[in-house]
Structures are given as structure tokens and as C-alpha cells.
C-alpha positions as CSV (number, residue, x, y, z in Angstrom):
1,X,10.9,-9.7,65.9
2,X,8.5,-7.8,63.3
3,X,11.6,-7.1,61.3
4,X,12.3,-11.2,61.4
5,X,8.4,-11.7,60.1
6,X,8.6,-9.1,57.2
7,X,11.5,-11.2,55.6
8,X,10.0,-14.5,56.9
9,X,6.8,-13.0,54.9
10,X,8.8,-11.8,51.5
11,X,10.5,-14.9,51.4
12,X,7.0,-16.8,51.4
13,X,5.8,-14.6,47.9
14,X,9.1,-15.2,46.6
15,X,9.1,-18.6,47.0
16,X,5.1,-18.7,45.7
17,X,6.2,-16.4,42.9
18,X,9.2,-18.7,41.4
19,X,7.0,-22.1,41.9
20,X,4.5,-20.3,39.9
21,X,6.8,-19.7,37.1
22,X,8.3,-22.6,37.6
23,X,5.0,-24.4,36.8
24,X,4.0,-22.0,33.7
25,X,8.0,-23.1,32.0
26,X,7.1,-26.7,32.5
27,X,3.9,-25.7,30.4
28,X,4.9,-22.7,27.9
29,X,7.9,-20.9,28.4
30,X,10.6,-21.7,26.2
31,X,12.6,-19.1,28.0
32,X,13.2,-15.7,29.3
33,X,14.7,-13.3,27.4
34,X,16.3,-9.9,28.0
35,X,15.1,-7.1,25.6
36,X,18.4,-5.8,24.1
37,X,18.6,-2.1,22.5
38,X,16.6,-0.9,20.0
39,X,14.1,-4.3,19.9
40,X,10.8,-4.1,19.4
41,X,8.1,-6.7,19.9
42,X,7.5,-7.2,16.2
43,X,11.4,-8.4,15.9
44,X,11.7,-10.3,18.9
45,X,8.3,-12.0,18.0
46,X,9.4,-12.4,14.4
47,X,12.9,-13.7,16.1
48,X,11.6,-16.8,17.8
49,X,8.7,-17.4,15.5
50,X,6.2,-16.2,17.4
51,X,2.8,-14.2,15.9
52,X,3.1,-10.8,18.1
53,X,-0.2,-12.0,19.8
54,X,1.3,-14.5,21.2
55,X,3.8,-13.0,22.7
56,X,1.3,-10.4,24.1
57,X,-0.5,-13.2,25.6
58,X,2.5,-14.5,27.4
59,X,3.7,-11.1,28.7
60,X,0.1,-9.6,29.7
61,X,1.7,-6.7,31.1
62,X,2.0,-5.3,27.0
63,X,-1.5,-4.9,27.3
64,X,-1.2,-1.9,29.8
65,X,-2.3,1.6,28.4
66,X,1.4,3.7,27.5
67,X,3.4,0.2,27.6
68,X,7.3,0.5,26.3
69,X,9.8,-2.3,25.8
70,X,12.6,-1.3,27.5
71,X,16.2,-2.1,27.3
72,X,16.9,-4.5,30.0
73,X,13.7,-5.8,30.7
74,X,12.8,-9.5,31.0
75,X,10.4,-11.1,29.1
76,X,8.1,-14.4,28.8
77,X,9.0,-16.1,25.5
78,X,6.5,-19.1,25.3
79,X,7.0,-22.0,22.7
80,X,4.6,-20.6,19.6
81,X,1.2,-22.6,18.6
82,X,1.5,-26.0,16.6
83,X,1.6,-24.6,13.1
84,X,-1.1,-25.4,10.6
85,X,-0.5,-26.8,7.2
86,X,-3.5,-25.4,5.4
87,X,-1.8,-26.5,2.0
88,X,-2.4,-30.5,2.4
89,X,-5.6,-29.8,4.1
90,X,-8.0,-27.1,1.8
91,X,-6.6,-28.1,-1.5
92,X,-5.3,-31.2,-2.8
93,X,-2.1,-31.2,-3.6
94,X,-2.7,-32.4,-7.8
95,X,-4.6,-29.3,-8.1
96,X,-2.8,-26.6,-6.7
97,X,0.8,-25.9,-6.8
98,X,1.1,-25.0,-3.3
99,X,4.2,-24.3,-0.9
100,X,4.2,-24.5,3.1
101,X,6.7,-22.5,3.2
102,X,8.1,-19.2,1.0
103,X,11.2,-17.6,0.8
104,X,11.0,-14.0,0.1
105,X,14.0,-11.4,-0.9
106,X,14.0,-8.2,-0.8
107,X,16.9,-5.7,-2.5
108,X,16.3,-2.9,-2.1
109,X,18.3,0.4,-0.1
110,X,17.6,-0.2,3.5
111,X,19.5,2.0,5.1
112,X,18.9,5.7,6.6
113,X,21.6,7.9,4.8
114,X,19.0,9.5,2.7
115,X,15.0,9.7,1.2
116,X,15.7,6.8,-0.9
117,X,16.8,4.8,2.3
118,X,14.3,5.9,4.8
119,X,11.3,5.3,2.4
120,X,12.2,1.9,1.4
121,X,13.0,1.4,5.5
122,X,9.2,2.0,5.3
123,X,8.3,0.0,2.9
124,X,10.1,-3.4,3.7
125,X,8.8,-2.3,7.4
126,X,5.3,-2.9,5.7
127,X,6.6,-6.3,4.3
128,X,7.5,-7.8,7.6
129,X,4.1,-6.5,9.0
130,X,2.0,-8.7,6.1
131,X,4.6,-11.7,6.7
132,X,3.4,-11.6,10.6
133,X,0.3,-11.2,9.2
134,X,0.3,-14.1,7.2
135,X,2.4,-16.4,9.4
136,X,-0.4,-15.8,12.1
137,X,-3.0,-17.8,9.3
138,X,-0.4,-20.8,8.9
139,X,1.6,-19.4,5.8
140,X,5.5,-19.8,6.5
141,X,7.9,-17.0,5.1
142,X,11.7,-16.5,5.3
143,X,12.9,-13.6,4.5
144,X,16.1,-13.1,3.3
145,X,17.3,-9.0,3.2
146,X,20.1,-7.0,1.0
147,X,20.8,-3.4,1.3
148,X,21.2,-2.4,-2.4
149,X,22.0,0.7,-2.5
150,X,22.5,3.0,-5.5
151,X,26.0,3.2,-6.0
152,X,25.5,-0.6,-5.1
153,X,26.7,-3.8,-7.3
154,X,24.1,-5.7,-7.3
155,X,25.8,-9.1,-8.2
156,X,27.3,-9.3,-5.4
157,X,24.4,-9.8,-3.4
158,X,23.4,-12.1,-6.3
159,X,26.0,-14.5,-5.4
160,X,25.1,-14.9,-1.9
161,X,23.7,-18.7,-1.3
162,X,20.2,-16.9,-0.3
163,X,19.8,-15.5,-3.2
164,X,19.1,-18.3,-5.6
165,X,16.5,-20.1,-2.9
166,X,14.1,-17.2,-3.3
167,X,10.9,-17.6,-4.8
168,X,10.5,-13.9,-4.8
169,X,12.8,-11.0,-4.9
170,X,11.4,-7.7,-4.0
171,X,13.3,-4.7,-5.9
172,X,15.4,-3.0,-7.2
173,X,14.9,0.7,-6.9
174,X,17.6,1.8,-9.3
175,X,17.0,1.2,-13.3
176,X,20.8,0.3,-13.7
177,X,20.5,-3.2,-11.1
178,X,17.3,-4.3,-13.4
179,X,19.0,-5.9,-16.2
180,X,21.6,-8.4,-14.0
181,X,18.6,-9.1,-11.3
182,X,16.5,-10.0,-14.7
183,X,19.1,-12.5,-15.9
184,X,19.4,-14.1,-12.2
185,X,15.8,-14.3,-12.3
186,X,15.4,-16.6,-15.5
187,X,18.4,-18.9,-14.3
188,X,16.7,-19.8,-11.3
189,X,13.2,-19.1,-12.2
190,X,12.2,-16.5,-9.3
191,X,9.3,-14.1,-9.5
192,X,10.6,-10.0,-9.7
193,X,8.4,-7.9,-8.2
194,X,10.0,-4.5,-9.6
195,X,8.0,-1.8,-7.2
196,X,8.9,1.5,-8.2
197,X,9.2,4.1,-10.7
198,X,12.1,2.9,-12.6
199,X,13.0,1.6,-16.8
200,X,12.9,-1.9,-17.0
201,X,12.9,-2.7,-20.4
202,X,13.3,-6.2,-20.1
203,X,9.7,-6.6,-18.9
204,X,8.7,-6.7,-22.5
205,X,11.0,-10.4,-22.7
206,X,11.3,-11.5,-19.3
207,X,8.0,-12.9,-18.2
208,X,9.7,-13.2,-14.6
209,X,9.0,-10.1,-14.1
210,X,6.1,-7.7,-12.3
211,X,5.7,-3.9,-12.3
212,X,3.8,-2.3,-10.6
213,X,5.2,1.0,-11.9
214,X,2.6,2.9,-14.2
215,X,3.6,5.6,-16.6
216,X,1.7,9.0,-17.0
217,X,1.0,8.2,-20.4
218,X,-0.3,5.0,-19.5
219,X,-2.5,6.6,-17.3
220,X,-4.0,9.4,-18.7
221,X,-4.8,7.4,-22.0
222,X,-6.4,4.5,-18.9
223,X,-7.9,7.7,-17.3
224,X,-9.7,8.6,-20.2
225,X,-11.0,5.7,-21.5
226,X,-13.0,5.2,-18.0
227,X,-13.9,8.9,-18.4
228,X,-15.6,8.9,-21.4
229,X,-17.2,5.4,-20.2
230,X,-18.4,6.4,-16.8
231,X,-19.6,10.7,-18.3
232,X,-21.5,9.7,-21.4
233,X,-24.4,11.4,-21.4
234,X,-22.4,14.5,-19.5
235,X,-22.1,17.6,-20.7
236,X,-18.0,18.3,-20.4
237,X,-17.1,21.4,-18.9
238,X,-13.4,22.8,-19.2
239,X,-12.2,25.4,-17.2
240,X,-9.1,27.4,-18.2
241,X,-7.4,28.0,-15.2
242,X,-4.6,30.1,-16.4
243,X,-1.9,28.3,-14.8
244,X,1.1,28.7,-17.0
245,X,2.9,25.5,-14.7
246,X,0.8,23.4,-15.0
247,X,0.8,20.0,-16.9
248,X,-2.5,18.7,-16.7
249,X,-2.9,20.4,-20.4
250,X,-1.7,16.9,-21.5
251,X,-4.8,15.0,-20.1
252,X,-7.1,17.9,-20.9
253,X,-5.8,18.0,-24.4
254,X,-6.2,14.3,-25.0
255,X,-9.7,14.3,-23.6
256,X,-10.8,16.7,-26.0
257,X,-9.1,15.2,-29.0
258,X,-11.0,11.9,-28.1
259,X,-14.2,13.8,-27.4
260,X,-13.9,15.1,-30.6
261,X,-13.1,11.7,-32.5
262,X,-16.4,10.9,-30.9
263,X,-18.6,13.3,-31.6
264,X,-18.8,14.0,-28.4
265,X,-19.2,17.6,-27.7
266,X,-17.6,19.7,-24.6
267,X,-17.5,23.6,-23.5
268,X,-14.5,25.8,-22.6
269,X,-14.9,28.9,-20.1
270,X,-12.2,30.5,-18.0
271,X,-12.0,31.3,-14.2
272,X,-11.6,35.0,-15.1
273,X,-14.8,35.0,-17.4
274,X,-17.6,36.9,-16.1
275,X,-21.1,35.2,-14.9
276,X,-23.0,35.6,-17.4
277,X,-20.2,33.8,-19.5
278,X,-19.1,31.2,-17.3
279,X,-22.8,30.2,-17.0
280,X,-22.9,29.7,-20.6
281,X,-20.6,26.8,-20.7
282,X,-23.0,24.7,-18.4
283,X,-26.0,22.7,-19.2
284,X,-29.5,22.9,-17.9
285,X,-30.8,19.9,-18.9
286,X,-28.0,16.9,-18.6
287,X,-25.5,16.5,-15.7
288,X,-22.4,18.4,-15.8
289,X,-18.9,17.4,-15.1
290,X,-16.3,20.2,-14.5
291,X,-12.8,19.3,-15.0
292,X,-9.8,21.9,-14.5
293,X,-6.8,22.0,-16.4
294,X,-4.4,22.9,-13.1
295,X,-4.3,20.1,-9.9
296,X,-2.8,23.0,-7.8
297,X,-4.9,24.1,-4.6
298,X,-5.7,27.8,-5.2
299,X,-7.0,27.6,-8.5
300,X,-9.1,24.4,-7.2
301,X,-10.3,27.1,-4.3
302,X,-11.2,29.7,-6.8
303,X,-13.1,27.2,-8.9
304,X,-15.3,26.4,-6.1
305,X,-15.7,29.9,-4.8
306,X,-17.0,30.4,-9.1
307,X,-19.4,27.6,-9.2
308,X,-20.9,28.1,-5.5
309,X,-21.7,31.4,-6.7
310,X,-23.3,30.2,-10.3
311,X,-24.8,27.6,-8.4
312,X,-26.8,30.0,-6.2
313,X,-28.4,31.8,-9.2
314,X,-28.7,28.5,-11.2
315,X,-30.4,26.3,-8.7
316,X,-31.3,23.2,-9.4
317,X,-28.2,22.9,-12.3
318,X,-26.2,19.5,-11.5
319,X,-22.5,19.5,-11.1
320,X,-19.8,16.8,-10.8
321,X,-16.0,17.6,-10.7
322,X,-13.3,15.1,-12.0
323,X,-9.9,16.3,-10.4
324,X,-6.7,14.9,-9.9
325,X,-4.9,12.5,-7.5
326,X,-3.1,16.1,-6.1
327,X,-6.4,16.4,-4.7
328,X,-5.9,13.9,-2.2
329,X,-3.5,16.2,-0.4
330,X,-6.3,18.4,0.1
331,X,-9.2,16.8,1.4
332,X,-8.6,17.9,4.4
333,X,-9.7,21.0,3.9
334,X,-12.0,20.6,0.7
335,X,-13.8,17.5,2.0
336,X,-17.3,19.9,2.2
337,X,-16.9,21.1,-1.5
338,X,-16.0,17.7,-2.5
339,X,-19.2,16.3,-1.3
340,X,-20.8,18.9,-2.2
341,X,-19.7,18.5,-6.2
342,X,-19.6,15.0,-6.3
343,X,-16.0,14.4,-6.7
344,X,-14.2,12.1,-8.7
345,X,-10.9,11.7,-8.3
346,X,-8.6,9.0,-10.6
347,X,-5.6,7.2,-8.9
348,X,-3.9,4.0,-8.0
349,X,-4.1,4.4,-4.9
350,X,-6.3,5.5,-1.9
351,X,-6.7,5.0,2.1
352,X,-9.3,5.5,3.5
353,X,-8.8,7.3,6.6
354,X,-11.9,6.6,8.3
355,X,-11.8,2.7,7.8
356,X,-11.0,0.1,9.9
357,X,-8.1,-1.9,8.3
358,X,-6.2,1.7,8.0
359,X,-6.4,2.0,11.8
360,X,-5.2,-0.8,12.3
361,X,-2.6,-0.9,10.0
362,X,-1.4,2.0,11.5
363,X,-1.7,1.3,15.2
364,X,0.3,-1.7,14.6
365,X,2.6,0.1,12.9
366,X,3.1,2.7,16.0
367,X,3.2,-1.1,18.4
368,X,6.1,-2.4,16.4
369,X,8.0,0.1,15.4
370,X,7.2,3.5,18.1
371,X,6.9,5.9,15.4
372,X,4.3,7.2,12.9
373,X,4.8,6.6,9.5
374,X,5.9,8.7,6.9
375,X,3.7,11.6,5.5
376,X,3.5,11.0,2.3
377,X,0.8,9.5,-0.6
378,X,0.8,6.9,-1.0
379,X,2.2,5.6,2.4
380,X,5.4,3.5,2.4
381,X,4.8,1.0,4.7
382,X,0.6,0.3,3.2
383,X,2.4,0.0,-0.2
384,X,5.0,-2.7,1.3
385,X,2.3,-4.2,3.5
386,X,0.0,-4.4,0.3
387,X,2.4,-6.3,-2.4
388,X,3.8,-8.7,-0.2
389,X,-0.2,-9.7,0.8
390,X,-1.1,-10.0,-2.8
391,X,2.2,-11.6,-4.2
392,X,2.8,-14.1,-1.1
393,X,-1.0,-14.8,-0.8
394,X,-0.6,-15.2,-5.0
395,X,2.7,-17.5,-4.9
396,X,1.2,-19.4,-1.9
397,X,-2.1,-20.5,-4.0
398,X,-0.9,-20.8,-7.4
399,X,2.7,-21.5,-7.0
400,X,5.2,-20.7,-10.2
401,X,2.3,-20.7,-12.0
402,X,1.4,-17.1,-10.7
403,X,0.5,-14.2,-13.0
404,X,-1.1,-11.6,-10.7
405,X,-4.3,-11.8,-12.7
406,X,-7.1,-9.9,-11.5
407,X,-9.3,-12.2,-8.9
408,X,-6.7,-14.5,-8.5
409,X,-5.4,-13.8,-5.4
410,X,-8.7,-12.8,-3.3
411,X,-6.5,-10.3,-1.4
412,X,-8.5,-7.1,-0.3
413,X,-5.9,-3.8,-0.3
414,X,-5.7,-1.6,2.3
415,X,-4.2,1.2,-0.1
416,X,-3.0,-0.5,-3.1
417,X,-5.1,-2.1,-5.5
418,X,-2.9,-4.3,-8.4
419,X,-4.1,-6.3,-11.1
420,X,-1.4,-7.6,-13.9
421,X,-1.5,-7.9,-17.5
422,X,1.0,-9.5,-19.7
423,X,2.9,-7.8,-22.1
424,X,3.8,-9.6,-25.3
425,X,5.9,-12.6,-24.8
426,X,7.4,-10.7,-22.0
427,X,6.4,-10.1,-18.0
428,X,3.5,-8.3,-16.0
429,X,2.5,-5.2,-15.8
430,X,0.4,-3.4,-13.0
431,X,-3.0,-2.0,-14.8
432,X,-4.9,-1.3,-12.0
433,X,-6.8,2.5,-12.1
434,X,-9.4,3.7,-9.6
435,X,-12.0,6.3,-9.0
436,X,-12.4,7.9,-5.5
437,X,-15.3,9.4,-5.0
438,X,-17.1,12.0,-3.2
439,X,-20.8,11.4,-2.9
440,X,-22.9,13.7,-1.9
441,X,-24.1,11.5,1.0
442,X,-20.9,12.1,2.7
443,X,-19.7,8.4,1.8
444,X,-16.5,7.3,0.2
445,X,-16.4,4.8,-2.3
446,X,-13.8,3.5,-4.8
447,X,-14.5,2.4,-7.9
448,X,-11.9,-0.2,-9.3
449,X,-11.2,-1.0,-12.8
């Protein structure tokens, strides 16, 4: 008899269970689906054009501390939010070229055989992310994806019928694929963003083209120009550092030839000098700003361990260091000293580890993916996540009329700042320089230029 009421009694919650689902699919399930291998809830979100909050808030159980997706598991698929049309509704449409919808390539190696593979894996990871990102405000993307790799010919993922829809194409990572994605480009009038470190010529007569690419002597000549802007008034201290690798003697070289143009005076001591000596280089009466002509770590650690030392029997003597973007790599142990010395440090890249948009960058990273990123500077998947924001966001408010000027795009970076200039009669490319630094106040700041 008790045995008869225990299934009399499950059969009652089953019964309660199903009509409650039953009543939530005549409202918002579209279906239920069965998570296959190797999904995530950023694909199957992306999938059946969902944002990945809603999809959480159908499936409430993802919200449980140490939740996995499993093989096998069923989940609540609901029918996603009425879109929004921001396009006919902020900005009318004579004014602004705008497009409800974008199509986005990307060719570039996705695959895991080697480096190459796995960091552009990362990268276009950190596409999709600012495409969910952007779908969630209204803005609709397809995204149409080509393994190029480097042994790769590229035209024949030219000819496939995607290919020629695109308003953007993402890539290529190999110098050789430029010149036949360049021509395609002009045919069918699609915006290039080239990413990488690779020679494009024709970005001096393609103006379909972007780069984002910066050469060293680009930026050492950028470097120094913001140098000499931002220290006037400094006295310029050079320390020999007697590193017979290094090739920071370029920068340091061009600095002083500058100075020199200028008038501008500057003082030379050595990390082997003596006290008395080394003390002589600095001034008592302006600032000081110490540069080294090395970015490795244990000449940077002797360097401090020499100018805490003058510093104690020259109280009162004020000292700023301008490093290198090496540096970065370091902070985690230098962080003190570079408060401490005011430290400037030029790149085109930075982020901020204590700041709100890199945690969540990187938590949603770890949701959709379950793993870490890379370690590397700059990260992939920022760097991905930061040119599709700026060029979609671009392309979505100014249409083919697009030029990646600076202010144009309103588009805050999380790592990445990028701000084009046009080259001749040709395309764009990526000026943007920036100062990280080090205040004594413990603060971070970045200066952009």
C-alpha cells in the first residue's frame, strides 16, 4: 500500500512538472536542445541567435557556482527578445549611412597545428565575443569564417559566394595573401582590416585597406616626438647599461641626435660608474628623467638598486624613468619601484589588470570558452575583441564612408587603442601611441596620443 502511494505521489510531480513546462513552451521555449560535444554556451547562444544572457535566463541552473555544460544535457532554448532597429530610430536615415545588419569575414589560420593557429584561435575567439556583445545592443552581424593558412591559396576562399557579401574582411596573417585579398577588396568595395605584423605594400594605393601594424621605426621616431613634448624642461639622463644585446641604442641614439638638433642638452653616466660620478649626471634643480639604453630585467634591477642608493644621499632630487613596453612583463615584480620613479612606459597597448572591463572580459572569456587565455602581451582574444568593437561599431555608424578617424567611433578599448591616418592616395594606417604611467600615488593612467 505505501509502495502504491510513493508512485501515486511521483506521478503527481511528474505530471505538475511537465504541465509546468508545458505552459513556459506555450510562452518562451522555442525548444529543447541537447548539448552536443565540445559546445559551449557562447556557440549555442550565438547558434540560435540568442545574447548568452538570455540563454542564462532561460536555464537558471547556469547561474550555480562551478556550473559545466555537459555533453548530453538538455537545455531551455527560448525564442530571443524582439530585436531593436536602432538605425531608423537614433539617426535619420539621409544623414547617416547606416546598416542593420553587417557581414563580417575573417581569413585568417584558425586551426591548432601551430603558434600561428592557436593565437589567431584566440583572436577571432575575441571577435565572436564583441559580435555577442554587440548583437546584445541591437547591431546584427554574420560572420562568415575561412581558415587561411600559410601554405594556403587564398583565392580559393575568395571565390566562395560569402566572400564578396562581406562588408569587412578580417586578415590575412601572411604578407604573400595581401596583394590578391587587396584586388578582391576594390572589386567589391570591402573594408581590409590587415591586423598583424606583415608587408602590405599596397596600403600606400589601396584605400580599402587598414593596418593596424606599426613599424619600430615608426614608433620610435612617434616615441620621441611625445618625449621631447611631454620632458621639456627635464634634465635627460642616459645610462649606459653595458648590454652588448641590446637594441634600444637605436631609440637612445635618435633621442640624442634630436636633443641635440634642439639644443636641448642631456647627460651620459654608466651603471658601473662610481657615486660620486653617477651623481654628477643628475640635476638638482629641474626634474630628471632617467632612460636606459637596455629593456632587459637585470639591468632595469640594477638601475634601481643605483638610484635608490643616490637617492638616499641626494634627498629631495626628483626622478622619473621612461622605459620600454618590455617592462610590462615585469610589473609584477617592479610595480613598488615603478611608483616609486614615476614610470613612463610608451606602447600601443595596455590592460589594466585591476580594471573592471578586463575582468570581465576575462571572466567571460573562461564562461564561453573553459579556459584561460593565452599568456602573452598583448592578449589575443582583447586584441580581437578590440578591432571588431571599433571597426563594426565604425562600419555600423558611418557606413562605406568609414575611415577609422580618431573620435569617430566613440568605442572605449579594453587593451587596444587605434586611431587611423591616411596615407597618400592610398589606405589607413594605425597611429595610435600611448604612455602608461606609474604615479607615484599608486594610480595607473594612460596617456593617449
Amino acid at each position: 500500500m505505501k509502495r502504491l502511494l510513493r508512485y501515486f505521489l511521483a506521478l503527481l510531480v511528474l505530471f505538475c512538472t511537465c504541465n509546468s513546462i508545458l505552459a513556459q513552451t506555450k510562452s518562451n521555449i522555442r525548444e529543447m536542445h541537447k548539448v552536443k560535444k565540445k559546445e559551449t554556451i557562447f556557440g549555442i547562444a550565438r547558434d540560435n541567435g540568442l545574447t548568452i544572457q538570455e540563454l542564462i535566463d532561460a536555464n537558471p541552473e547556469m547561474n550555480t557556482p562551478g556550473y559545466e555544460l555537459k555533453k548530453g544535457n538538455f537545455i531551455v532554448i527560448p525564442y530571443p527578445k524582439s530585436k531593436v532597429e536602432p538605425a531608423a530610430k537614433v539617426v535619420p536615415e539621409k544623414t547617416v549611412e547606416k546598416k542593420s545588419s553587417i557581414r563580417l569575414g575573417v581569413m585568417l589560420p584558425l586551426h591548432n597545428e601551430n603558434g600561428d593557429g592557436r593565437r589567431m584561435v584566440e583572436y577571432y575567439r575575441g571577435v565572436l565575443m564583441a559580435v555577442d556583445s554587440l548583437k546584445h545592443a541591437g547591431l546584427s552581424v554574420d560572420v562568415f569564417a575561412w581558415n587561411v593558412s600559410e601554405d594556403a591559396n587564398i583565392t580559393k576562399f575568395l571565390n566562395d559566394k560569402n566572400a564578396s557579401t562581406c562588408d569587412i574582411i578580417i586578415g590575412p596573417l601572411y604578407s604573400k595573401q595581401v596583394a590578391p585579398l587587396a584586388t578582391f577588396a576594390s572589386k567589391h568595395d570591402i573594408k581590409v582590416l590587415i591586423p598583424f605584423s606583415i608587408n602590405a605594400p599596397e596600403l600606400f594605393t589601396n584605400s580599402n585597406l587598414f593596418q593596424v601594424y606599426q613599424s619600430p621605426t615608426d614608433i620610435n621616431e612617434a616615441t620621441i616626438d611625445k618625449f621631447l613634448q611631454r620632458f621639456a624642461g627635464y634634465n635627460t639622463v642616459i645610462i649606459d647599461c653595458n648590454d652588448t644585446t641590446s637594441k634600444k641604442g637605436v631609440f637612445t641614439m635618435g633621442l640624442r641626435r634630436r636633443m641635440e638638433t634642439m639644443g636641448r642638452e642631456y647627460n651620459i653616466t654608466n651603471l658601473k660608474s662610481s657615486e660620486p660620478y653617477f651623481a654628477k649626471a643628475f640635476s638638482k634643480n629641474k626634474p630628471n628623467v632617467v632612460i636606459l639604453n637596455t629593456g632587459r630585467s637585470p639591468e632595469l634591477n640594477l638601475a634601481f638598486a643605483k638610484l635608490n642608493n643616490f637617492s638616499v644621499n641626494n634627498p629631495g632630487v626628483e626622478i622619473t624613468m621612461f622605459g620600454y613596453t618590455e617592462w610590462m612583463m615585469y610589473t609584477k615584480y617592479d610595480i613598488d619601484n615603478y611608483y616609486k620613479y614615476n614610470v613612463y612606459i610608451p606602447a600601443t597597448f595596455y590592460l589594466n589588470p585591476l580594471s573592471s572591463s578586463t575582468d570581465r572580459i576575462m571572466t567571460k572569456y573562461r564562461w564561453n570558452f573553459h579556459t584561460d587565455m593565452m599568456q602573452a602581451l598583448p592578449r589575443f582574444a582583447v586584441t580581437g575583441f578590440d578591432h571588431a568593437m571599433f571597426f563594426l561599431k565604425g562600419f555600423y555608424k558611418q557606413g562605406k564612408k568609414f575611415t577609422g578617424a580618431p573620435g569617430s567611433v566613440g568605442y572605449i578599448p579594453v587593451q587596444t587603442p587605434l586611431k587611423f591616418e591616411k596615407i597618400a592616395n592610398g589606405g589607413y594606417r594605425n597611429t595610435s601611441l600611448l604612455f602608461v604611467h606609474y604615479k607615484p600615488t599608486h594610480q595607473i593612467e594612460t596617456i593617449n596620443y
